[in-house]
N, C-alpha and C positions, 0 to 999 in steps of 0.2 A: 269297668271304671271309666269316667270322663277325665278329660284334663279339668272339669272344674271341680273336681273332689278331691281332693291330697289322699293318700301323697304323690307325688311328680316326678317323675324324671325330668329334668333339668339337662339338655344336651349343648354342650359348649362347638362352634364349630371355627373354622378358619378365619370367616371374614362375615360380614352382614349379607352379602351377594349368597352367600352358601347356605346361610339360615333365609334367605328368602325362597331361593330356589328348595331347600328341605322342608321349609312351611308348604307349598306349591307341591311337592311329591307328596305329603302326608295328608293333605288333603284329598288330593284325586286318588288316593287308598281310601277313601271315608275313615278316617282317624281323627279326632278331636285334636287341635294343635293351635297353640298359643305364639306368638314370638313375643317376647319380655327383654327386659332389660338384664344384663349376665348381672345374678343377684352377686352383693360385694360380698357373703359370707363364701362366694367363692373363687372371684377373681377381684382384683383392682382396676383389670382392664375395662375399658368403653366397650358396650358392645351390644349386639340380640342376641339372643339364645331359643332355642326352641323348646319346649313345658308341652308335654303329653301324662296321660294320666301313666303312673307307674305300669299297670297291669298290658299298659300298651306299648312297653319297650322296645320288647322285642321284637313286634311289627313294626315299628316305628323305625328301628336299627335296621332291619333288612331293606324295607322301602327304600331307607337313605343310603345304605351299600349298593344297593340295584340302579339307583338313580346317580352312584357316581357322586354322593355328597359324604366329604369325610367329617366325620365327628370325633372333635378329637379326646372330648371327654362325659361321661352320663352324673350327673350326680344325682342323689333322693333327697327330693326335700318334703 
């Protein structure tokens, strides 16, 4: 699965610095990865969030544990 075929995991992270630095790990994994706008069906808050295809979670999760980038939340969209 690609991040451009739904559905998505949707990872919510600290600050914009941390979804830049996790776009930049998930890349140099060859992982499709998007940075988007934190969609409002899940937060209110301003922000980036990083969008990988669902099926790529889990790689997507350990890159970003490995690399020291906390997530604080995965949503499916």
């Amino acid at each position: 699965m690609t991040a451009n075929s739904g559905p998505y995991a949707v990872f919510l992270l600290g600050s914009t610095a941390a979804a830049m630095r996790g776009e930049k790990l998930l890349l140099r994994a060859g992982l499709e990865v998007k940075l988007i706008p934190v969609p409002r069906e899940i937060s209110s808050d301003c922000g980036i969030s990083i969008r990988v295809g669902w099926d790529d979670r889990e790689a997507a999760l350990a890159t970003l544990a490995e690399g020291r980038v906390k997530v604080d939340r995965v949503h499916r969209m």
